[in-house]
C-alpha positions in Angstrom: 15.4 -18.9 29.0 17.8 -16.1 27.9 18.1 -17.7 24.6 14.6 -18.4 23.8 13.5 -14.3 25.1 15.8 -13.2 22.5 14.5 -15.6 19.8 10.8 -13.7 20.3 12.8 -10.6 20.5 14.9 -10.7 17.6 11.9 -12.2 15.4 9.7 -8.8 16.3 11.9 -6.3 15.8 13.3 -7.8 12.6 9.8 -8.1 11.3 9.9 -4.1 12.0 13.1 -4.2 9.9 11.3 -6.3 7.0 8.2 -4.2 7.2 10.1 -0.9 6.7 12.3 -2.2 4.4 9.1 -3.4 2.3 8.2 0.1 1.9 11.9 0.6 -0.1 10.8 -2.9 -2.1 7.8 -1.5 -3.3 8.7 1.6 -4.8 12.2 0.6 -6.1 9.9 -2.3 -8.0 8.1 0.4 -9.2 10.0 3.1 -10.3 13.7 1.9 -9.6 13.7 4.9 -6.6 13.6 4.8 -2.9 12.5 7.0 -0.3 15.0 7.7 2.3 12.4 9.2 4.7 11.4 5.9 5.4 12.4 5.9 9.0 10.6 9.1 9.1 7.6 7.5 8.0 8.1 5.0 10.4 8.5 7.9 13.7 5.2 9.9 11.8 2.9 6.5 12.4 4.2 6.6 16.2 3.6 10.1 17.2 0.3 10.2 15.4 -1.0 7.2 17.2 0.1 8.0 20.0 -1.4 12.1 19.8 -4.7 10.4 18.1 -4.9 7.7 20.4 -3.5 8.5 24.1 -3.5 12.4 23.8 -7.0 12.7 22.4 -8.6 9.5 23.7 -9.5 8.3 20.1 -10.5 4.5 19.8 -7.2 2.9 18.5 -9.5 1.1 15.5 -9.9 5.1 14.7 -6.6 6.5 15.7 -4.3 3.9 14.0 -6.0 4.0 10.2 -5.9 7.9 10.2 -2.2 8.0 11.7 -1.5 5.7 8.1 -3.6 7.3 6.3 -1.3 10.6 7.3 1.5 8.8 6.4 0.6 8.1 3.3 0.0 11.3 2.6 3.2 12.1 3.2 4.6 9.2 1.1 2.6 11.3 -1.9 4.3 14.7 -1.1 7.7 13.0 -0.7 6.8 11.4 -4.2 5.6 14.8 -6.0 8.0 17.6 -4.2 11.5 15.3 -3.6 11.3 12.8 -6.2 9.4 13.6 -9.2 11.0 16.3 -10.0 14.4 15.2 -10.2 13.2 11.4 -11.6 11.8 12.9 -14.8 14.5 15.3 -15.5 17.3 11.9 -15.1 19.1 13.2 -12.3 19.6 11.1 -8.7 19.1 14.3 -6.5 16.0 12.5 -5.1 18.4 10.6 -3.0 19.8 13.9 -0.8 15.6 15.0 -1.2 14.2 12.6 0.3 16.9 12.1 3.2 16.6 16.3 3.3 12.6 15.5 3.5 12.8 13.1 6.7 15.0 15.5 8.8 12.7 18.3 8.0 9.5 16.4 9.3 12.1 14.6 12.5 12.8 18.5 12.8 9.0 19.9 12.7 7.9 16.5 14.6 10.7 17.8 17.6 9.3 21.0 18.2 5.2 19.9 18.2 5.4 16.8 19.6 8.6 17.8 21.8 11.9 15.5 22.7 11.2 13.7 25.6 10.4 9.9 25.2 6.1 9.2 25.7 4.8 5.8 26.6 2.3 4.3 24.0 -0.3 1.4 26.0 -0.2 -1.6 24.3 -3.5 -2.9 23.2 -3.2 -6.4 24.1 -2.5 -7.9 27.5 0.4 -5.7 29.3 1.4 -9.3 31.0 4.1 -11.5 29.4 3.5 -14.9 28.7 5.6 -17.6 29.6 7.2 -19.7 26.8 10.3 -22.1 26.9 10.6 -20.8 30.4 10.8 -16.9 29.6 8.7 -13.9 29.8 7.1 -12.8 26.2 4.8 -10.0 25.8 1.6 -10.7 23.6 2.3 -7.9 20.8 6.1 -9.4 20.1 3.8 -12.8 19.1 2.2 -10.7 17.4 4.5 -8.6 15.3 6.5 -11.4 13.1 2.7 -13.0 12.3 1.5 -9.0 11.0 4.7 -8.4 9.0 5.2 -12.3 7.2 1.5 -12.0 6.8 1.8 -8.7 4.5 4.9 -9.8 3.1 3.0 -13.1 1.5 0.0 -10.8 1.1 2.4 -8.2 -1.0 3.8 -10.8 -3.0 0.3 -12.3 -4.5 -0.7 -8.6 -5.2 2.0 -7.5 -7.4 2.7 -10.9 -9.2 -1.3 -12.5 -9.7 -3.1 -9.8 -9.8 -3.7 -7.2 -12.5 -3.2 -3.8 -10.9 0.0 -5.6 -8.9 1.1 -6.1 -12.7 0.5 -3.1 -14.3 2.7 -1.5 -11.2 5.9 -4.1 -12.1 5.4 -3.5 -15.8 6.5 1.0 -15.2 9.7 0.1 -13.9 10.3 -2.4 -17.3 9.3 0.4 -19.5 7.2 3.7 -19.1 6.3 4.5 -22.4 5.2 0.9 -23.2 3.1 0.9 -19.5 1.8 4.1 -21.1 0.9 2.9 -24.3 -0.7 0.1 -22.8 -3.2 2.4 -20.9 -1.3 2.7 -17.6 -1.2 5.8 -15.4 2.5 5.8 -15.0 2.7 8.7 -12.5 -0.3 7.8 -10.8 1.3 4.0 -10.5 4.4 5.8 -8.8 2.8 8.0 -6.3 0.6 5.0 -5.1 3.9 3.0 -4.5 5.4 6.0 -2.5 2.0 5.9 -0.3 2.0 2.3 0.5 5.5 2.4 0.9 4.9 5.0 4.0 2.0 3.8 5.2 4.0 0.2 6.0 6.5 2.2 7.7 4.0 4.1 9.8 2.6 0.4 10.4 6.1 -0.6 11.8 6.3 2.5 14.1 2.2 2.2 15.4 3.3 -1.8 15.9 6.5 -1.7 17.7 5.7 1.8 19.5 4.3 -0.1 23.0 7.4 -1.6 22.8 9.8 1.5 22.5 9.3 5.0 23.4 7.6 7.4 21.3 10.0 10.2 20.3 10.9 12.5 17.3 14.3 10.6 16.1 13.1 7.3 17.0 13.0 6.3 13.1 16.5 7.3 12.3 18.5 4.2 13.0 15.8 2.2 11.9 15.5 3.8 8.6 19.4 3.0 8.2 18.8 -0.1 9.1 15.7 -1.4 7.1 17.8 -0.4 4.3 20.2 -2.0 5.1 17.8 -5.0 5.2 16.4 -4.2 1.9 20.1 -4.9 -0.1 21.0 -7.5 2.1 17.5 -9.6 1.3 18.1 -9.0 -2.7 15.6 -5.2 -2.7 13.4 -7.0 -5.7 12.0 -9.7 -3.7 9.4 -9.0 -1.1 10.3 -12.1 0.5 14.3 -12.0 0.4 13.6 -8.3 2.4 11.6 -9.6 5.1 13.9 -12.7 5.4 16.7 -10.9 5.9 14.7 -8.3 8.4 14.1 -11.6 10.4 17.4 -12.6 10.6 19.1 -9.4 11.1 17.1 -9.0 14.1 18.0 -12.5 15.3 21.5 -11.3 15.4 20.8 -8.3 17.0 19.0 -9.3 19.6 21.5 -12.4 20.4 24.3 -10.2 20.3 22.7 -7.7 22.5 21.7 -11.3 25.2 25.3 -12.9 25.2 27.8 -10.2 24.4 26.0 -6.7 25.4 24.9 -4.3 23.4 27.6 -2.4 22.8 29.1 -5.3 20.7 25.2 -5.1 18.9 25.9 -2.6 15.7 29.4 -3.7 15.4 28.8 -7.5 14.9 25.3 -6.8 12.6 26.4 -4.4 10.4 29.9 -6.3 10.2 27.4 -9.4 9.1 25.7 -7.3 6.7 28.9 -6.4 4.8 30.2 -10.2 4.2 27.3 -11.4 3.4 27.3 -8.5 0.4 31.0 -9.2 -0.2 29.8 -12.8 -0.8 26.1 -12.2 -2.5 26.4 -8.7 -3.7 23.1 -9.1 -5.4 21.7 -9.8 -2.0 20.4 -13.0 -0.7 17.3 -13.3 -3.2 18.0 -10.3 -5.7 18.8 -11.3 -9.4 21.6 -8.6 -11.3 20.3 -6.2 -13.3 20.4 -7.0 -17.0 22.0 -4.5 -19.3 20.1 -4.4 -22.9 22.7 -3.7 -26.0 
């Protein structure tokens, strides 16, 4: 029972891992930059669901799309004010930006929304479910099938269709992508808005789960991209593999040796498994042109 409960458990919260750590995919295939704020992102989708939603009384099938809508807005500001700017000029400030950017917002997010911990209502059955003799709530079913459903869904998009193409060809070469008709910035900033909006996905998906608070993103950010290098950060599906499995050994850690053993034994995992793949798990070294 204990071992099958932490199976479900490990499963959801690493799809919230692979979903975050999607967002860093997208625009490092894009643009060969990341946005730091992404565990930000993540906190901005759960406090606006949960103001839209439970403080205002919204619909959830109205709350939810504005709250990522929102948070793709902020993906674009991140993009033009903490990444642009240094990105065209060659420089790799963007890095300190963007993690400047999400402390600001965890920082502004503090003092509106306020510290303490809020409880978002899930919107399926509040009940578990029984399965292999232990307790499962509906939404962590739920969770892995949204996140290896956008992951497959990502995939198709940027390798068969046209606009996904067009986005993979800026990162090979921008004045080629130009020439060829592309809106090069334009391909960026959309990259940085789906990135966030995924986040803000994660945070309105595993909110019922966790409380809703202002630094709730913070170790997830750290650990999404910590997901992202370990699942090779150019493959959509090596990221969400590795999001699954890191949460597998999470959560079984946290069942059969406590949690305080939880970081210690993951992030220890994370470091071999670099030490022996340092391309990640489905990530292909970067070619040097001479």
């Amino acid at each position: 029972m204990l071992l099958s409960s932490a199976i479900v458990t490990g499963l959801a919260l690493g799809s919230m891992y692979g979903l975050i750590a999607l967002g860093y995919h997208v625009t490092y295939a894009v643009s060969s930059t990341v946005n730091f704020a992404q565990g930000s992102s993540m906190m901005l989708g759960a406090v606006l669901g949960y103001a839209l939603a439970v403080r205002l009384g919204w619909p959830i099938a109205l709350a939810g799309p504005l709250a990522l809508a929102a948070c793709a807005a902020f993906g674009l500001v991140v993009e033009r004010t903490l990444v642009r700017p240094f990105a065209e000029r060659g420089s790799n400030s963007w890095l300190m930006a963007t993690v400047a950017g999400g402390i600001v917002l965890d920082n502004v997010v503090l003092f509106t929304f306020g510290k303490e911990p809020r409880s978002f209502p899930s919107l399926l059955a509040q009940r578990p479910v029984e399965i292999l003799g232990a307790g499962v709530y509906p939404l962590q079913l739920v969770i892995p099938v949204v996140g290896i459903g956008i992951t497959i869904a990502l995939h198709l998009a940027l390798r068969r269709t046209r606009p996904g193409k067009a986005l993979l060809a800026v990162v090979q070469n921008k004045d080629a992508a130009l020439l060829m008709g592309i809106d090069v910035r334009g391909a960026i900033a959309f990259s940085f808005a789906l990135s966030t909006a995924l986040a803000g996905l994660a945070g309105l998906l595993i909110a019922p789960l966790f409380s809703v608070h202002s630094d709730m993103g913070t170790l997830f950010g750290i650990k999404a991209f910590a997901v992202a290098i370990l699942g090779g950060i150019t493959s959509a599906f090596g990221v969400m593999l590795a999001g699954l499995l890191y949460g597998l050994i999470e959560a079984l850690v946290t069942a059969f040796f406590g949690s305080v053993y939880t970081q210690i034994v993951a992030f220890s995992v994370v470091i071999l498994a670099l030490a022996a793949l340092p391309n990640g798990l489905f990530g292909r070294a970067a070619i040097n042109k001479v």
